[in-house]
C-alpha positions as CSV (number, residue, x, y, z in Angstrom):
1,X,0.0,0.0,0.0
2,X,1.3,3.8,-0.9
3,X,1.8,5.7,1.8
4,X,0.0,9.3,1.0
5,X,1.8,12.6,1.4
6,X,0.5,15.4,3.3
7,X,-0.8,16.7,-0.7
8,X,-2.4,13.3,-1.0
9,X,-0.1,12.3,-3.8
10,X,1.2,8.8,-3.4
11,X,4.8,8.7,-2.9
12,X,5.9,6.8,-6.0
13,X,4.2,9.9,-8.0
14,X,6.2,12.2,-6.5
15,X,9.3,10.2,-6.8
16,X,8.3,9.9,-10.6
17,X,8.4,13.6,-10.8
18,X,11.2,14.8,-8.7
19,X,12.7,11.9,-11.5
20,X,11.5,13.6,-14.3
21,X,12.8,17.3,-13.1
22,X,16.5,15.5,-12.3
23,X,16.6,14.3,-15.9
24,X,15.7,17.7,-17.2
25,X,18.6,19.7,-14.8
26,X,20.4,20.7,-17.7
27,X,20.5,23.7,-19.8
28,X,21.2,21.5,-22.9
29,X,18.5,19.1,-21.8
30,X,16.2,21.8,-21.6
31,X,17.5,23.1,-24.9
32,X,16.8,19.8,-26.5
33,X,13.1,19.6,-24.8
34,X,12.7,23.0,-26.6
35,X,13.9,22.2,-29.6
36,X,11.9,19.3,-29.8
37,X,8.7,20.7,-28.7
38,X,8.6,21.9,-32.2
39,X,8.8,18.2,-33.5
40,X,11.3,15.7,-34.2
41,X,14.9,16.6,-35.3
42,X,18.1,14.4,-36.1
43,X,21.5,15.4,-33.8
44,X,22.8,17.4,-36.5
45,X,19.7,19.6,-36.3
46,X,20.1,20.2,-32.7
47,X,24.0,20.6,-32.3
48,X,23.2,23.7,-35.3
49,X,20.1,25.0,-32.3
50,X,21.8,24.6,-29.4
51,X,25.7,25.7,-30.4
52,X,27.6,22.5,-28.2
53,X,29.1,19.8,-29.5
54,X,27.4,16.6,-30.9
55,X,29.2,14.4,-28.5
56,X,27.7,16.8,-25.7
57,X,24.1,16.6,-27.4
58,X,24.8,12.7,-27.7
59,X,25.4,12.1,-24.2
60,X,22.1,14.2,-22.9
61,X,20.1,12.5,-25.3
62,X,21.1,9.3,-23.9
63,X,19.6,10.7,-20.0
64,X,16.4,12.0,-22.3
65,X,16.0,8.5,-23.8
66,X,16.8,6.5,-20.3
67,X,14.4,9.2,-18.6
68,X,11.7,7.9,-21.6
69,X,11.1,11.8,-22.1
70,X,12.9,11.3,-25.8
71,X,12.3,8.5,-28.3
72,X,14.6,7.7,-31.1
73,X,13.6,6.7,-34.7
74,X,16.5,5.2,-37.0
75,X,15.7,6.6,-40.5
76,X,18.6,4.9,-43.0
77,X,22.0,6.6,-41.9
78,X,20.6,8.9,-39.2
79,X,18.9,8.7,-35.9
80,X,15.5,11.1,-35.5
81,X,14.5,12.1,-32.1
82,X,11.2,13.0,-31.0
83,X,9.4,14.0,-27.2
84,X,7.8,11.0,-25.9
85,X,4.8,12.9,-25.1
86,X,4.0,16.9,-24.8
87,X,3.5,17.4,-21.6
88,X,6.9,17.7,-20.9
89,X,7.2,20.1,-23.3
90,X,5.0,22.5,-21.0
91,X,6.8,21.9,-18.6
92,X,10.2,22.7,-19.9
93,X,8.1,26.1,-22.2
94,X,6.4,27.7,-18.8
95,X,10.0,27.5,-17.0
96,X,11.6,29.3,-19.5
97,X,9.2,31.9,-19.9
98,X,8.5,31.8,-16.3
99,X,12.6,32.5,-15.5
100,X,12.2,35.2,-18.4
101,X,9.5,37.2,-16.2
């Protein structure tokens, strides 16, 4: 049986979501979340967006994949990747314009 917080959310939901916010604790995370809110793009597309390396996109894309926030498509030679779902997409869009108030 789940143990309720004091906010009535089961435990396990709010270990899912203090999950969720770890995996997106980087600026190139959230850059990729943004990027991809706009629909799926191959590494190349992003490393052009975002300005770091593709070895540095590579490597975050790997946490968005394990996190299941990012799914990847192979298309012949190239790899696109795509949000799992949008929600996290509002998430990561209201903190940026929230920190931009």
């Amino acid at each position: 049986m789940t143990s309720p917080s004091s906010a009535g959310e089961p435990l396990e939901a709010l270990q899912a979501a203090s999950d969720l916010l770890r995996a997106l604790a980087s600026p190139v995370r959230v850059g990729i979340v943004r990027e991809l809110a706009e629909g799926g793009k191959y590494v190349h597309e992003l490393v052009a967006a975002l300005g770091v390396s593709q070895p540095l996109v590579s490597q975050h894309l790997r946490v968005l994949r394990t996190s299941r926030i990012v799914t990847a498509r192979r298309q012949a030679r190239e790899t696109q990747y795509s949000l799992t779902d949008d929600h996290v997409a509002h998430i990561v869009l209201d903190a940026i314009r929230h920190a931009q108030e």
